[in-house]
N, C-alpha and C positions, 0 to 999 in steps of 0.2 A: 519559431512556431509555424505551422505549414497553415494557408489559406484554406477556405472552405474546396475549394476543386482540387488544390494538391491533398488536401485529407481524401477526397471522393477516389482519386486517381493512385493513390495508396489501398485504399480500401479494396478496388479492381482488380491491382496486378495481385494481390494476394489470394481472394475470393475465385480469380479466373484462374489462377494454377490449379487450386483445388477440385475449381468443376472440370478442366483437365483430363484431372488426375480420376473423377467420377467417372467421368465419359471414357475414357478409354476403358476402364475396369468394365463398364457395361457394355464395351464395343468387343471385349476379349471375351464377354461370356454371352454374344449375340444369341446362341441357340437357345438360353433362356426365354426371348422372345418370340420364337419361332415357334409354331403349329408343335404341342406337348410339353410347352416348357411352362415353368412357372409363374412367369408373366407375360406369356402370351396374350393378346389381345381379344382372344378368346375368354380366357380368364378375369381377366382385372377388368375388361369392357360389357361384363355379362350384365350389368344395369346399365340403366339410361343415364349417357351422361348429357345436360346439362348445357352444351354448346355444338356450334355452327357444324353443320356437315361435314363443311370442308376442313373443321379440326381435327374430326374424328377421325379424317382418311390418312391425317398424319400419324396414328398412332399404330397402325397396322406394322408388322414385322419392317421390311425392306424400306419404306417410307421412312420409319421411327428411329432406324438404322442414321439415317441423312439429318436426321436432326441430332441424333449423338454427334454426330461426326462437325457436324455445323457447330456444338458445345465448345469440343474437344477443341478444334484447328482455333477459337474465338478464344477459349482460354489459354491454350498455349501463347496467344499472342497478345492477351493481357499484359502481362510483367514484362514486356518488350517496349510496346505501345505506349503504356501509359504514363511512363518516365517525359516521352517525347510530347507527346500531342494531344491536348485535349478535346479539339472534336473527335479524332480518332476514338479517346476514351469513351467517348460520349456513346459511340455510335458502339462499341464493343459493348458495351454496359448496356444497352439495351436486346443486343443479340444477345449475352447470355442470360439475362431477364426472363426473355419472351422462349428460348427454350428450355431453361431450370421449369420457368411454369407450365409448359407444357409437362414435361417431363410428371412434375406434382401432379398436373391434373388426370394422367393417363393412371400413376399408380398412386392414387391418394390414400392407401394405405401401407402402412408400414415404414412411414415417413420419420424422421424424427429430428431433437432438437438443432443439428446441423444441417437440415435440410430448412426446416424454419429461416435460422439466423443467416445463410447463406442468402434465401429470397429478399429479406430484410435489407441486408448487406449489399446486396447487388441494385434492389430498388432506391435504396438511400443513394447509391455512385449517380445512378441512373439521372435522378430528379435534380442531385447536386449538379454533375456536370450540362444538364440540358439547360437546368434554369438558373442554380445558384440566385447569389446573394442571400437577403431571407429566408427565401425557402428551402437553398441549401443547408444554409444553419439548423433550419429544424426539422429535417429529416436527420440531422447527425445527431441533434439532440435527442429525437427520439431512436435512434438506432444505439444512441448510449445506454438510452432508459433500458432497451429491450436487453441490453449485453447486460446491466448489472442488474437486474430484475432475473433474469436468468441462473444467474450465481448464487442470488440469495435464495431466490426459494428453493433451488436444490440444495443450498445449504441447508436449512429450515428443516425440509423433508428429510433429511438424512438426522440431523438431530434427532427427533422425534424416533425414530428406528432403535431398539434397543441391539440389533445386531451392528446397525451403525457404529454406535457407541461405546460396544463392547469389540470393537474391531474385530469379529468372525465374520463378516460380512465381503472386504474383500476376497478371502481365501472362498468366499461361497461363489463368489462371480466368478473367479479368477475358476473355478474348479467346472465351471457351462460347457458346451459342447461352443455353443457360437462367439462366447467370447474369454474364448478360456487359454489359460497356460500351466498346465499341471505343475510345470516343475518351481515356480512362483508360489502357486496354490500351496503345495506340499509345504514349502520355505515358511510362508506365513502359518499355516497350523504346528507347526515347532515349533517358532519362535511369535507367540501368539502377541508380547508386549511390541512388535515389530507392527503387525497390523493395526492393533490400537493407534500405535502413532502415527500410522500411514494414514487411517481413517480420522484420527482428528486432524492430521494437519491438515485435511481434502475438507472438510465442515469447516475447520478457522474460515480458510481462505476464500470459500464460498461466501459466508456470511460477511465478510469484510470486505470482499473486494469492492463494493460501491466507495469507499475510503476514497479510494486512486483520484472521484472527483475531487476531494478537496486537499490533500496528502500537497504538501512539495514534493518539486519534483524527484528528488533519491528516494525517497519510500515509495512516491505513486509506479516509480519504474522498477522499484524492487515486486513490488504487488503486479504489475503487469508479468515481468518476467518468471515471475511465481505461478501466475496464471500459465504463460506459454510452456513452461514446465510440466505442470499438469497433463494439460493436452498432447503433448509428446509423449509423456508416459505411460497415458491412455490406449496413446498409438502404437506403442513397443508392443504394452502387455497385450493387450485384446483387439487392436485391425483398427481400430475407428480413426482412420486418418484424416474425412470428411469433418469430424469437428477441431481440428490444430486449423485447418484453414480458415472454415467460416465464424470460428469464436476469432482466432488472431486478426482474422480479416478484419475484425469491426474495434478492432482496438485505435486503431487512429481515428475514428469518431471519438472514441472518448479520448483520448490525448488534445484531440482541437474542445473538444467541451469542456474539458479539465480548466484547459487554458484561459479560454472564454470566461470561466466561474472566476478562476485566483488571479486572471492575470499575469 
């Protein structure tokens, strides 16, 4: 079983690939940023935000550029770093900390649940490896709470949904412009007992994945890898590749909390 800073330094090199993998995608589509794009600083900056001057002069085009690029070159060298050295990790984890939030705080909308558990995931690495001991443990602790708390009530919500549970519901996502794949989409409305199953088995595993805490360990690692499944297939069908990283990322918190519980 891995100590509290090998869990933190687990947690990093997976979380820091993925912001990465964010940071380059938003360094490839810079002229989004740029005077007429989408999130130019023009746009997303037109209220008052809320901090220091000299934060806000980061957020400007060519500036905001330097702090992708500061993500990008810190995540890459997460899953390198953090095998070797934990001050190194230490000090990564908190450079990609202090730019994920900037990042949040320049577009605070349009965020969503991988952007969350990423911050999460990155501040739990952060706290574990600066300070550990106690305080490590229960940042892991709570960064478990936050992964199976997450699972269940999208399980929850998805229940309650009658397209949920009559499985036309993926074929309706799968059919978007943003997160679509027609020729999926098509597959599931002719073979409509295909999506039912698809969609119960995405509610089982939600609402059950808290198990993993008390499960031994072959079913808790069936249930993770069940998990990691999931979010890969998420990322085939529809792009969301930001959440395989920052949901798997926080999976070694619960494998050290798992352990902690059953011993």
């Amino acid at each position: 079983m891995l100590n509290e800073t090998e869990t933190a330094r687990a947690i990093l090199a997976v979380c820091g690939a993925g912001l990465a993998v964010s940071a380059g995608r938003d360094l490839r589509q810079r002229h989004e940023f740029g005077e007429g794009g989408a999130l130019a600083w023009a746009v997303v900056g037109a209220y008052p935000h809320r901090c220091p001057s000299a934060v806000r002069a980061l957020f400007v085009r060519d500036r905001y550029r330097v702090v992708l690029a500061v993500q990008c070159t810190a995540g890459l060298a997460a899953p390198v770093v953090a095998p070797l050295s934990a001050p190194g990790s230490a000090v990564l984890a908190c450079v990609l900390l202090t730019t994920l939030l900037l990042g949040l705080h320049r577009n605070d909308y349009g965020t969503d649940g991988a952007d969350q558990m990423a911050a999460l995931a990155l501040l739990t690495a952060a706290a574990t490896l600066t300070v550990g001991g106690t305080v490590g443990r229960l940042f892991l602790a709570f960064l478990t709470g936050q992964l199976v708390l997450s699972y269940l009530i999208a399980g929850v919500a998805k229940l309650v949904s009658p397209s949920w549970r009559d499985g036309s519901c993926l074929a309706q996502i799968l059919s978007t412009d943003s997160y679509g794949s027609p020729t999926i989409a098509a597959l599931l409305r002719s073979h409509p007992l295909v999506g039912a199953l698809m969609a119960w088995g995405v509610m089982l595993l939600e609402v059950t994945f808290w198990l993993a805490l008390v499960l031994p360990g072959p079913p808790r690692w069936g249930l993770l890898a069940a998990g990691a499944a999931l979010h890969l297939g998420i990322a085939f069908t529809m792009g969301l590749t930001t959440f395989v990283f920052a949901f798997i990322g926080a999976y070694p918190a619960l494998v050290f909390t798992a352990g902690s519980l059953t011993g």
